[in-house]
N, C-alpha and C positions, 0 to 999 in steps of 0.2 A: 190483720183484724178487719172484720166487714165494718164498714160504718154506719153508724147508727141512723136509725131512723131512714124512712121507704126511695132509697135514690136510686131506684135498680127499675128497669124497667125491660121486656123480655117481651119484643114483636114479632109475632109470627106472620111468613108470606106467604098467602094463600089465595086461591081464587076458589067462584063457585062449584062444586062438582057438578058438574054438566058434561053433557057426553061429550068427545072431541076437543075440550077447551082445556084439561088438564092430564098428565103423564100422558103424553100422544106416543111417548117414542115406547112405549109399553103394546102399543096397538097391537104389533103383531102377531105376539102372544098371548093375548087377551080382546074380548069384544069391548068395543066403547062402555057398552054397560057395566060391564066385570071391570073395568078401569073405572069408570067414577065410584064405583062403590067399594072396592079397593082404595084411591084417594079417601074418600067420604072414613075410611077405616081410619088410616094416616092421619088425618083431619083431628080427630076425635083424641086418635092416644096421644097426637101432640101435644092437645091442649092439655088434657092429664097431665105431660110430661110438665110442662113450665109451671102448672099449677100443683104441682109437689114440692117447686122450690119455697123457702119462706121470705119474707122482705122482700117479692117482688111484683110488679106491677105487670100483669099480660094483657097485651092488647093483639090485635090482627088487623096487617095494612094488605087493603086488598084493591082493584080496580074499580072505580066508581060503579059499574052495572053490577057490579058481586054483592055491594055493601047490606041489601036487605035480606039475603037469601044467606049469607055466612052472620049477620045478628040474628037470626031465627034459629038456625042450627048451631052456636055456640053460647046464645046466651045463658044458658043456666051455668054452664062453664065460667062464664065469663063475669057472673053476679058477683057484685059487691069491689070492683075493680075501678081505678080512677081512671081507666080506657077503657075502649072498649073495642068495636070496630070502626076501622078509619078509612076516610078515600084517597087511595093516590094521586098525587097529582100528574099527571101527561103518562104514555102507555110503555108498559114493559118493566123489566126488570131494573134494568137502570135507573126509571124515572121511581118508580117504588121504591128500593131501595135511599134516593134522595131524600124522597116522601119521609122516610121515615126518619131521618136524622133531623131534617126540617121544623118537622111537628113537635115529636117528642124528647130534643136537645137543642139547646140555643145556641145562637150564632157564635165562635170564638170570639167576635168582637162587643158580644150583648151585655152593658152593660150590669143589666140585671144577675148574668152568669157570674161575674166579676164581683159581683157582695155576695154571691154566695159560697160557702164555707165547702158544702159539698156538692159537686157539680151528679149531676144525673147523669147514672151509665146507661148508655142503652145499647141493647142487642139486638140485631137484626139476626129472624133463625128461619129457616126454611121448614113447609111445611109434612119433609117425608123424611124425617129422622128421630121417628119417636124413641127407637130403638137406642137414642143415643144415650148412655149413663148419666144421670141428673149430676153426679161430681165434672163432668165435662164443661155444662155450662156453670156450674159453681168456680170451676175455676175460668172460667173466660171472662166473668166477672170481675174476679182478683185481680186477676192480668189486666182487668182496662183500668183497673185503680191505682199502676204504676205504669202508663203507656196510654198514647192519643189515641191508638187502635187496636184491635182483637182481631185474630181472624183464626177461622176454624178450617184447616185445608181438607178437600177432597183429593182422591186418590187419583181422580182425573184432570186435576189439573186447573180445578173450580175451587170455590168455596161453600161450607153449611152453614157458615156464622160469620157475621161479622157486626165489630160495635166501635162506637165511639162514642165521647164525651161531649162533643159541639158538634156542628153541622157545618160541614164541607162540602160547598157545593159539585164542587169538581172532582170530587173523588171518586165518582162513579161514570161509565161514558158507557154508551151503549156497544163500542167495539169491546169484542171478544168477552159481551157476557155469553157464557152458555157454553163458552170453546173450551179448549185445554189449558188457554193463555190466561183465563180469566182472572186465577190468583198473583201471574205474574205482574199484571197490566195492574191490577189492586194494588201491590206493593211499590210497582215504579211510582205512580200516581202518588200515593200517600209520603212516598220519600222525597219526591220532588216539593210537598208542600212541605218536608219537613218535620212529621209528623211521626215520632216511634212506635214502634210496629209490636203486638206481641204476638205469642201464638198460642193454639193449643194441641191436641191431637188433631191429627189426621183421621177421619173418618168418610162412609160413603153414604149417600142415596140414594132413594131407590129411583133412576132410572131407563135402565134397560133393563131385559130378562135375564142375564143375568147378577143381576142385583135383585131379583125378585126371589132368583134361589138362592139366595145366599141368605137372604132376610128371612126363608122358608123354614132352612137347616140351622139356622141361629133361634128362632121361635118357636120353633120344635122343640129345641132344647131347655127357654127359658120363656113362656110366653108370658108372665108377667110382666118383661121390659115392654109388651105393647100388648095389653089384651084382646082388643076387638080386629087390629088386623091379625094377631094370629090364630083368632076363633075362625075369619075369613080364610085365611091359607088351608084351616084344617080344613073347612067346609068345602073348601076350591080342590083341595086333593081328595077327599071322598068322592064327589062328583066323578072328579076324570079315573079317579080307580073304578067305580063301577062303571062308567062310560069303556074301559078298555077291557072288563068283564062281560061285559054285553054284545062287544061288539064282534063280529065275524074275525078270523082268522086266515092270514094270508093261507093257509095250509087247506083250508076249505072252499076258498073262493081259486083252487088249482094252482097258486104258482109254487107250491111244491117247499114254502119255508113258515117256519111257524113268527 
């Protein structure tokens, strides 16, 4: 049974969409520009997505240079919320993800955590998996209401989500975020402090290309689970279809194949 009353809270990691600063390893099948505004898509249906759950609190922890540029672009989204957007403290994904257990979950040893009856879950969610079914993070929730921590694996060997109930400084190091190791190195980490582990589905992210077509041929088929990047993918596939309607034919230009 969920518990009552607002202890759920659901951070999303984002930075500002600015060309080159976000999905870079997308680059080479798409220009800077078609990437931030791809992201800026991502961006948008996330918020949607956390703000379809009920009882919970969305906020976005982002690099301190991002913070006025992502409260301008989420704040109608974000109205009426006891967070809002927040700055991380020291650079990367590591130190962000600290950020975010620091701020919004209190120390295991805080007293004040310790009179209270229900401790505040927080989720840490990445900013390119809108796509993911809102019962995902309903139940990641669940999961951290019997377990010190959640975690949401990727297929590569990363993670989407991850939460916990206090703030562990050490459970996040800058080795092997980003790699294949990254959920393993989480789980040694968090068992060495002794800390039970839950899980939920395996899911992906978008990013390489292909995770781009995969997320193409899944919102094709239901564009709902993310509206505005799959208005984006239709618009990005009309494009290059008339683009290869247009354009000359090896068969014209003489090498004899069409």
């Amino acid at each position: 049974m969920r518990s009552p009353g607002n202890d759920r809270t659901l951070v999303i990691m984002a930075k500002a969409p600015r060309p080159g600063a976000v999905k870079t390893r997308l680059a080479p099948s798409l220009s800077p520009e078609a990437v931030t505004a791809f992201y800026r898509c991502l961006l948008d249906d996330t918020l949607a997505l956390a703000r379809s759950l009920s009882d919970v609190v969305v906020a976005i922890m982002c690099p301190e240079s991002d913070v006025n540029v992502l409260a301008q672009l989420a704040g109608a989204q974000l109205a009426n919320n006891e967070a809002k957007v927040v700055a991380q403290k020291g650079e990367g994904l590591a130190a962000g993800l600290t950020s975010v257990f620091a701020y919004f979950a209190p120390d295991h040893q805080n007293e004040d955590r310790q009179r209270d009856a229900r401790p505040r879950r927080v989720i840490a969610f990445n900013s390119d998996s809108p796509h993911l079914p809102p019962s995902v993070l309903e139940e990641a929730f669940e999961t951290l209401a019997a377990h010190d921590v959640v975690v949401g694996p990727t297929h590569d060997g990363g993670y989407y989500l991850v939460g916990a109930k206090a703030s562990h400084p050490t459970l996040f190091a800058s080795d092997g975020m980003g790699t294949s190791s990254a959920l393993e190195r989480l789980v040694s980490r968090a068992r060495a402090l002794e800390l039970s582990v839950g899980f939920v589905a395996p899911f992906y992210d978008i990013d390489v290309a292909d995770d781009l077509t995969r997320l193409a041929e899944e919102l094709r088929l239901n564009p709902a689970r993310a509206p505005r990047t799959a208005q984006w993918l239709k618009e990005r596939e009309l494009v290059a279809g008339q683009s290869r309607t247009s354009s000359p034919t090896a068969y014209r230009t003489g090498t004899g194949e069409l």
